[in-house]
PAGU-710493 format. One record per residue (C-alpha): residue number from 1; x, y, z. Coordinates in steps of 0.001 Angstrom, whole numbers. Example, Ala and Ser with C-alpha at 12.3 -4.5 7.8 and 13.67 -1.06 7.14 Angstrom:
2
> pos/east/north/up
> 1/12300/-4500/7800 .
> 2/13670/-1060/7140 .
// end
This chain:
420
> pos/east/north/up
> 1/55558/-18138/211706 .
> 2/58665/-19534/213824 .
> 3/62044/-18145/213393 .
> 4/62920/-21437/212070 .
> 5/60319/-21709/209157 .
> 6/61090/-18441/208265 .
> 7/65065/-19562/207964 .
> 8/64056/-22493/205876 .
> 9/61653/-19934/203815 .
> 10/64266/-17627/203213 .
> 11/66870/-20357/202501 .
> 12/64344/-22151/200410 .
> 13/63760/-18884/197873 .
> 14/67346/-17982/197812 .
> 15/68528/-21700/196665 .
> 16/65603/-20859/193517 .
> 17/67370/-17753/193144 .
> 18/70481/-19143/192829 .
> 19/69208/-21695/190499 .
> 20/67562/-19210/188264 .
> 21/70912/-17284/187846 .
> 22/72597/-20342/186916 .
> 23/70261/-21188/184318 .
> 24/70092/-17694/183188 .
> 25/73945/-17032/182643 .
> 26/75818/-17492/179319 .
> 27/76925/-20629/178295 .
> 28/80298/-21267/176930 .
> 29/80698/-22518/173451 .
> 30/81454/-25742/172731 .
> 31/85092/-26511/171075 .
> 32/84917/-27436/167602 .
> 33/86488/-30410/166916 .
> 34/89340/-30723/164182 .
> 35/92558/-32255/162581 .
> 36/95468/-30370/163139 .
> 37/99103/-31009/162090 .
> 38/102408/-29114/162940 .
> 39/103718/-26474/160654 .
> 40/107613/-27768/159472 .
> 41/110913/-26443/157816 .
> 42/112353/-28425/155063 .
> 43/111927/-28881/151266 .
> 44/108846/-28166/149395 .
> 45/109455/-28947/145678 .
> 46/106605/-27530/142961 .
> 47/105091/-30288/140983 .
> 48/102686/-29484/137822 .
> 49/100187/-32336/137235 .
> 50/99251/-33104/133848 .
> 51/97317/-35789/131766 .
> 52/98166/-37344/128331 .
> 53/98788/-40182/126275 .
> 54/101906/-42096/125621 .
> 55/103515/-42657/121984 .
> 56/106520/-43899/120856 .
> 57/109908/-41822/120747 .
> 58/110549/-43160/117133 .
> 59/107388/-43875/114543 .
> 60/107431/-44317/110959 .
> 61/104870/-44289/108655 .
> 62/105479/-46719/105757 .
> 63/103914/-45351/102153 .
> 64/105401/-45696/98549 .
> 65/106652/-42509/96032 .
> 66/104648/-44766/93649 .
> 67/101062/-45727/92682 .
> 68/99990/-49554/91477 .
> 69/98663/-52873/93103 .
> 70/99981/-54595/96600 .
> 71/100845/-57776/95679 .
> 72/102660/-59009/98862 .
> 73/102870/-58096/102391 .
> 74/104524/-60313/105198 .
> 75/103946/-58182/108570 .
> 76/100998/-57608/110714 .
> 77/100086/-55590/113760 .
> 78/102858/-56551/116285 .
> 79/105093/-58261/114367 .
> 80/108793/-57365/115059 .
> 81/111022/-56091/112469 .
> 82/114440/-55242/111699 .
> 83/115894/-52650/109597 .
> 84/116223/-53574/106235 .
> 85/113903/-56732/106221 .
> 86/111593/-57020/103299 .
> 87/108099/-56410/103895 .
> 88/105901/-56558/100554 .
> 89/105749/-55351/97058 .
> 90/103786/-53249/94440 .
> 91/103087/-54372/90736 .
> 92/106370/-53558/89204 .
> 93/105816/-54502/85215 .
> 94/105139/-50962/84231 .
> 95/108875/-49888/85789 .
> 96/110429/-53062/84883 .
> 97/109197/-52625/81165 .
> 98/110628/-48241/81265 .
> 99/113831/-50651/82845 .
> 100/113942/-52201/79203 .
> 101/112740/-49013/77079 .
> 102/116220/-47335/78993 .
> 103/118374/-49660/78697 .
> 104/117271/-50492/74882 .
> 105/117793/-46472/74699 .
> 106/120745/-46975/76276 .
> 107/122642/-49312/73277 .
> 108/121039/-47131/70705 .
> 109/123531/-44178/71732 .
> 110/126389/-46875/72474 .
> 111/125454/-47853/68766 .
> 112/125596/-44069/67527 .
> 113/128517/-43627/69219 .
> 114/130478/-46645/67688 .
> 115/129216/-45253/63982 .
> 116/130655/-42105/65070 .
> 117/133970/-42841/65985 .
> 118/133987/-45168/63200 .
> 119/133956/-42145/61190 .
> 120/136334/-39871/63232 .
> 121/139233/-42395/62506 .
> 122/138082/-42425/58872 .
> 123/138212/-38611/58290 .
> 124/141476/-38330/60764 .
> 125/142584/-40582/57923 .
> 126/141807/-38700/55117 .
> 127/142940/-35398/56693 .
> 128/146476/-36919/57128 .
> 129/146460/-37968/53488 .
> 130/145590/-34011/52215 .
> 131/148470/-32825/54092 .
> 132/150606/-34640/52910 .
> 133/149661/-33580/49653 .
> 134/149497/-30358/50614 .
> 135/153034/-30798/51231 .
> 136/153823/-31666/48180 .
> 137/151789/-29361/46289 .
> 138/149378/-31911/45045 .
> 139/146297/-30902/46972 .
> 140/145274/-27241/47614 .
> 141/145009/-25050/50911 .
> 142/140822/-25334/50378 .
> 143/140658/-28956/50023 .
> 144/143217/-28853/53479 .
> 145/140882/-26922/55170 .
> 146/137776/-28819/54240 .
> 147/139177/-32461/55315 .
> 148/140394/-30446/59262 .
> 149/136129/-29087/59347 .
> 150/135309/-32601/58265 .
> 151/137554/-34113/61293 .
> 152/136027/-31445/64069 .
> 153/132740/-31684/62740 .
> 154/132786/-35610/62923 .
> 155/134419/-35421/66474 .
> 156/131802/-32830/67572 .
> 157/128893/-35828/66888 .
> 158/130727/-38216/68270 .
> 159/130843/-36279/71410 .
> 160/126983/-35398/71269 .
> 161/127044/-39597/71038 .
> 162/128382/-39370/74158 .
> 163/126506/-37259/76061 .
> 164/123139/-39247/74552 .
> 165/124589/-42195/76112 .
> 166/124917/-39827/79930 .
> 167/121139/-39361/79273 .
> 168/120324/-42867/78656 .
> 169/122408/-43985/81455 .
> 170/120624/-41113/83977 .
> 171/117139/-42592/83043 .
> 172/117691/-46173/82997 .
> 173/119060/-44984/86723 .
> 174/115912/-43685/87200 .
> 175/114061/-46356/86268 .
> 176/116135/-48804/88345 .
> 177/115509/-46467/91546 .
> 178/111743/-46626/90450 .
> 179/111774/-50345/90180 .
> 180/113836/-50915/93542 .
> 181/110749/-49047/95173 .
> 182/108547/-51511/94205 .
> 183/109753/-53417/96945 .
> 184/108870/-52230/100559 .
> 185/111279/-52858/103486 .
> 186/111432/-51854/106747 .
> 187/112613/-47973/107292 .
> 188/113544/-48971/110915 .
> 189/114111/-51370/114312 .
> 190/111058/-51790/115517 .
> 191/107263/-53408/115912 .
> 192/104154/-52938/113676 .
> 193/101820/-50950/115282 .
> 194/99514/-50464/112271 .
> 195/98710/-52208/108953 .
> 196/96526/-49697/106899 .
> 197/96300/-51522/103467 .
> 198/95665/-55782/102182 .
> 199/96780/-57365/99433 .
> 200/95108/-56211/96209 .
> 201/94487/-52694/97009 .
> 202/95555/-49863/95216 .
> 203/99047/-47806/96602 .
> 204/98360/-44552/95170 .
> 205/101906/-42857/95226 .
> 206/102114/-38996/95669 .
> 207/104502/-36627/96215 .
> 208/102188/-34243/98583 .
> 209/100340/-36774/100227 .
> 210/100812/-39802/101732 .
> 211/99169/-43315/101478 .
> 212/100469/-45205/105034 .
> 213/100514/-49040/104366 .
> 214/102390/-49904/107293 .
> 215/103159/-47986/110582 .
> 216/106648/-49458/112342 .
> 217/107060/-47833/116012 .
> 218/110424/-48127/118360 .
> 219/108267/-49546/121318 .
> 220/111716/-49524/123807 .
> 221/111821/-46378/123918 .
> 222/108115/-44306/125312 .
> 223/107414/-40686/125127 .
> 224/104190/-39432/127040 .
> 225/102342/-36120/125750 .
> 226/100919/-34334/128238 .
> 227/98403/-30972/127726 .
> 228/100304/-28201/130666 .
> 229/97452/-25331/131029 .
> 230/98449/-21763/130431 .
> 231/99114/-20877/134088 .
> 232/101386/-23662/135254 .
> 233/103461/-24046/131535 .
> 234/105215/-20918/132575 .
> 235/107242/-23206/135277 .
> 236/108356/-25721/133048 .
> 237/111783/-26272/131502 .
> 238/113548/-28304/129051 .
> 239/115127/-31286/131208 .
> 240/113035/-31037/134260 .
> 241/112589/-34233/135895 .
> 242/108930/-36014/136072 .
> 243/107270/-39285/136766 .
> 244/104669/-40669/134687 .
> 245/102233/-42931/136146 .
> 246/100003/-44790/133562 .
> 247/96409/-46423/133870 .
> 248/97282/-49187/132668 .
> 249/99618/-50318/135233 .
> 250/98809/-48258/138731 .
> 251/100441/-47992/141626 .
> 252/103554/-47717/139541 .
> 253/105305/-44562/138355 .
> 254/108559/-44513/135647 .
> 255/110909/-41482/135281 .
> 256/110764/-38941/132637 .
> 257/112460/-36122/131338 .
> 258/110921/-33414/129737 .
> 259/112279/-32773/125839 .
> 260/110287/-30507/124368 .
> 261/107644/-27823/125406 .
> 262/105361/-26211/122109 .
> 263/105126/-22955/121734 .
> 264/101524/-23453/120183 .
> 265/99013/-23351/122216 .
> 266/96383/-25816/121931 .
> 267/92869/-24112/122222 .
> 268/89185/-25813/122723 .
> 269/86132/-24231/122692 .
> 270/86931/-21126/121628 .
> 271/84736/-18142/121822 .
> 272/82827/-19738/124953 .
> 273/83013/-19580/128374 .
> 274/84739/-23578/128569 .
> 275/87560/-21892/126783 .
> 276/90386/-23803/127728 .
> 277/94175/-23324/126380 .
> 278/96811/-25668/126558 .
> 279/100534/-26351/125730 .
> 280/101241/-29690/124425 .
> 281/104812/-31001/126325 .
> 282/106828/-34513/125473 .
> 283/108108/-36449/128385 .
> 284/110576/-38838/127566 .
> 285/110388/-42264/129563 .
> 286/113825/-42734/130652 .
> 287/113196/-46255/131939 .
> 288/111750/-48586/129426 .
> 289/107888/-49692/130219 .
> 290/107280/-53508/129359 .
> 291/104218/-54118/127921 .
> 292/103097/-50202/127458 .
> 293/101684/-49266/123507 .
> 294/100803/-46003/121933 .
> 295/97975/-44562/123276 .
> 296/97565/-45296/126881 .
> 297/96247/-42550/129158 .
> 298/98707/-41331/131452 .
> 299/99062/-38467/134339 .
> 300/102635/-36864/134907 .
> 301/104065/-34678/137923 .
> 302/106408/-32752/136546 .
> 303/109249/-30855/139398 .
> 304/109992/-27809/138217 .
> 305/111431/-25383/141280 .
> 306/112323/-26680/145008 .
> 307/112951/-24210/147975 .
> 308/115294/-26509/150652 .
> 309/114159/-24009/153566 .
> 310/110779/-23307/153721 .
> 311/108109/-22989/156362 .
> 312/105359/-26073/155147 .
> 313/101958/-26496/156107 .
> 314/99398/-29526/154222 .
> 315/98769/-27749/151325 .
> 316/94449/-27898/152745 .
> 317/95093/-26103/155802 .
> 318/95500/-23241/153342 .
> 319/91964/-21526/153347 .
> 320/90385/-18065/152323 .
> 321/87984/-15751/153975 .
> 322/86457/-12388/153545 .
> 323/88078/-8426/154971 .
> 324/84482/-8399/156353 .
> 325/84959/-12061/157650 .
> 326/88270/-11643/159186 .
> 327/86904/-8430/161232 .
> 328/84782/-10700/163936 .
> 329/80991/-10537/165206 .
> 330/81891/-7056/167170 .
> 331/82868/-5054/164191 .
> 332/80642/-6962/161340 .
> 333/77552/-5707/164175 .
> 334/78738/-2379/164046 .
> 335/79225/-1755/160241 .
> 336/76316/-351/157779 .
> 337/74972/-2209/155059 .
> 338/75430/-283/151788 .
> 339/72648/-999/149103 .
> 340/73977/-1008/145614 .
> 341/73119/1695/143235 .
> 342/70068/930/141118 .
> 343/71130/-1192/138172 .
> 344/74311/-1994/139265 .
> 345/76187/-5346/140369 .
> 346/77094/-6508/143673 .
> 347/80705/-5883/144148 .
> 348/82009/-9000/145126 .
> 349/84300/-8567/148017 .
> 350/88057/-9786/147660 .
> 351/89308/-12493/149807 .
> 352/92409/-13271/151789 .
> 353/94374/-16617/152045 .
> 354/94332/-17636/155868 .
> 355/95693/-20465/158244 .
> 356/93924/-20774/161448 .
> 357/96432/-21286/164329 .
> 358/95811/-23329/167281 .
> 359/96900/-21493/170364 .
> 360/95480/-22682/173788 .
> 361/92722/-23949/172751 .
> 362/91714/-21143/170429 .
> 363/91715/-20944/166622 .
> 364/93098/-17873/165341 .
> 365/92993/-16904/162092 .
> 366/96495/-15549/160086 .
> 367/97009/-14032/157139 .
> 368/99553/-16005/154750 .
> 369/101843/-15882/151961 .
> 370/102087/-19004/149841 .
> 371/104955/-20066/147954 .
> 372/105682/-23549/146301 .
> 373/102768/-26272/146191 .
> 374/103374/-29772/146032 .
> 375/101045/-32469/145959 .
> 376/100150/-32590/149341 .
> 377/101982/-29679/150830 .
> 378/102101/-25954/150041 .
> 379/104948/-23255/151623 .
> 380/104285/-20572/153579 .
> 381/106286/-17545/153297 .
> 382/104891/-15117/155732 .
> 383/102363/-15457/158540 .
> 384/103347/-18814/160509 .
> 385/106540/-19878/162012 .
> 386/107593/-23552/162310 .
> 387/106960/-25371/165157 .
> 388/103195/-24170/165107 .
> 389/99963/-25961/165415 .
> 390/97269/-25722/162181 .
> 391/94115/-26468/161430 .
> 392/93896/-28839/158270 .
> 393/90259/-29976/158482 .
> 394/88006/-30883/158319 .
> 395/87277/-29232/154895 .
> 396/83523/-28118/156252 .
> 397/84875/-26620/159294 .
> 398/87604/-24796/157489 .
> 399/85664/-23509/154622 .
> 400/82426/-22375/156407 .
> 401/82492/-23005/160015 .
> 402/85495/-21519/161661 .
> 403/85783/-18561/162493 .
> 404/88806/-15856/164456 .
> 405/88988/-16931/168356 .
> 406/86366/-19903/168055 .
> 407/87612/-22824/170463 .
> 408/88459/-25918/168642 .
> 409/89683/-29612/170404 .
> 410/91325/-32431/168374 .
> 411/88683/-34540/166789 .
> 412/88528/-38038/167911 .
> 413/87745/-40457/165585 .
> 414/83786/-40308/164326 .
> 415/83193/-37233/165805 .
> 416/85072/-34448/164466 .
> 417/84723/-36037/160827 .
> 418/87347/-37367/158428 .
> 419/90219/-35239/157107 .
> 420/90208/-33485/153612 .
// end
């Protein structure tokens, strides 16, 4: 063989070589790709979400003290009303007949007490004609004394007379004010949200329980009640500011106050694992809401605390991961798996919020403090600085994928997937 084949033999094996070891070394991995956003400084204000329904600030329910048949009533659902304006009636000729008996009762003591005075003056008369024969000697101290008993006994009826006529003239009162209730009108300003009884039925009148005919609502002015779990209730205070945003009419939200926050809790399914507890809280609409009726579902935010300073991040950048997660592929290689004792559960291993931070190409995973959480945006009290680049999705990368020093690229548009 010729120097020259052998050249071209040699240089023919070492180009193979060299294309071996090419093929042979490590490849790089490929970048992930994400959505990332820059951490900021400003205001972060906490917001507690709830859902309700809205009733009115003012509602009445219409029943009667007593018990007979509706004979009239004007008003249906939605009908307008003012205060004052007469609205139906009960059969009333049982009270108007006790009306009569009273004031019959009534006379008959004015009567008695005419027949009594009648006979005051009479004995005052004869008592002035003993003394004066007294005085002369013609009429003894006895018969004196028995014509002065005579007088104080006589005055003593006519002032029982008097007080019989008090009585008489407390229960034909009585029987007035039972008679005037006969006759509904309306307790307040307002519309008819409910008519619970037609003419002809029985009104059964009760002092412990009530029989609603009519319910009369203020519709101008809306209250929303909202159900605040256990674990954000803690926030709220009497005249935080909220907006209420009902189904009815989206895209729109109204103002609110809150008024009143119960110190009850409400509790459902108790004893199981869907336990859930609740605090009822009122909202009042400060802005009336045409068109809105008693209720409506509606969903509140609720601002309860706001930090002016703070260090924000989108409130999904926020993720968690494992002390044997955050220790990387070298050391999770080294450690020993420990078996669990027979009979006994797997400890589950605590977790650790993170924020993975972009820096030169290179995610890199912190560990964080969080503070306030709005809607959309949560603050970050320890662990990133403003100014710096973080990962906020997508949510499959975050949760599962990334990983401490993986390389990562913005996403473009169909390839690195949607944000979360």
């Amino acid at each position: 063989m010729s120097w020259g084949q052998r050249l071209l033999a040699l240089a023919f094996c070492a180009a193979v070589l060299a294309l071996l070891a090419f093929s042979l070394r490590p490849r790089p991995v490929p970048p992930i790709g994400v959505q990332t956003a820059a951490a900021r400084q400003g205001a972060i204000t906490r917001k507690v979400t709830a859902a309700g329904k809205l009733q009115a600030a003012t509602e009445v329910k219409l029943s009667s003290n007593l018990s007979g048949d509706l004979l009239d009533l004007t008003v249906h659902e939605g009908d307008r009303v003012k205060k004052g304006q007469y609205l139906g009636r009960i059969d009333s000729r049982r009270y108007a007949a006790q009306v009569r008996q009273q004031e019959a009762a009534r006379a008959s003591a004015a009567a008695d007490l005419g027949l009594e005075e009648v006979q005051v003056r009479k004995l005052e008369a004869e008592l002035a004609r003993v003394r004066r024969l007294a005085g002369s000697g013609n009429a003894s101290q006895a018969e004196l004394e028995r014509a002065e008993s005579d007088v104080a006994a006589e005055r003593a009826r006519a002032q029982a007379a008097r007080q019989r006529i008090a009585q008489a003239e407390a229960a034909l009162a009585e029987a007035r004010h039972f008679l005037d209730l006969t006759t509904l009108y309306a307790p307040i300003d307002g519309i008819v949200t409910s008519r619970q009884k037609q003419v002809g039925e029985r009104v059964r009148g009760s002092d412990f329980s009530e029989d609603v005919i009519v319910i009369v609502a203020t519709l101008s002015s809306m209250e929303a009640k909202v159900e605040v779990g256990e674990h954000e209730v803690v926030y709220l205070h009497e005249g935080d500011q909220a907006e209420v945003e009902i189904d009815a009419f989206p895209d729109r939200r109204w103002p609110a106050q809150v008024v009143e926050i119960a110190k009850n809790a409400t509790i459902k399914n108790a004893g199981t694992e869907a336990e859930v507890t609740t605090f009822p809280v009122r909202l009042a609409l400060t802005a009336p809401v045409a068109g809105a009726l008693p209720g409506m579902s509606c969903q509140a935010g609720i601002s309860t605390e706001t930090h002016e300073k703070a260090v924000v991040v989108p409130i999904q950048a926020v993720t968690v991961r494992t002390e044997k997660q955050l220790r990387g592929p070298a050391e999770r290689r080294d450690e020993r798996p420990v078996a669990p004792a027979p009979g006994a559960r797997a400890r589950r291993e605590p977790t650790q919020k993170v924020v993975f931070v972009v820096e030169r190409g290179v995610a890199r995973a912190r560990r964080v403090e969080t503070g306030l959480a709005s809607e959309s945006e949560i603050e970050i009290l320890d662990g990133v600085k403003p100014g710096e680049t973080v990962v906020e999705g997508p949510y499959k990368v975050l949760a599962r994928e990334l990983e401490d020093g993986k390389p990562v690229k913005d996403a473009v548009p169909g390839e690195g997937g949607k944000k979360s």
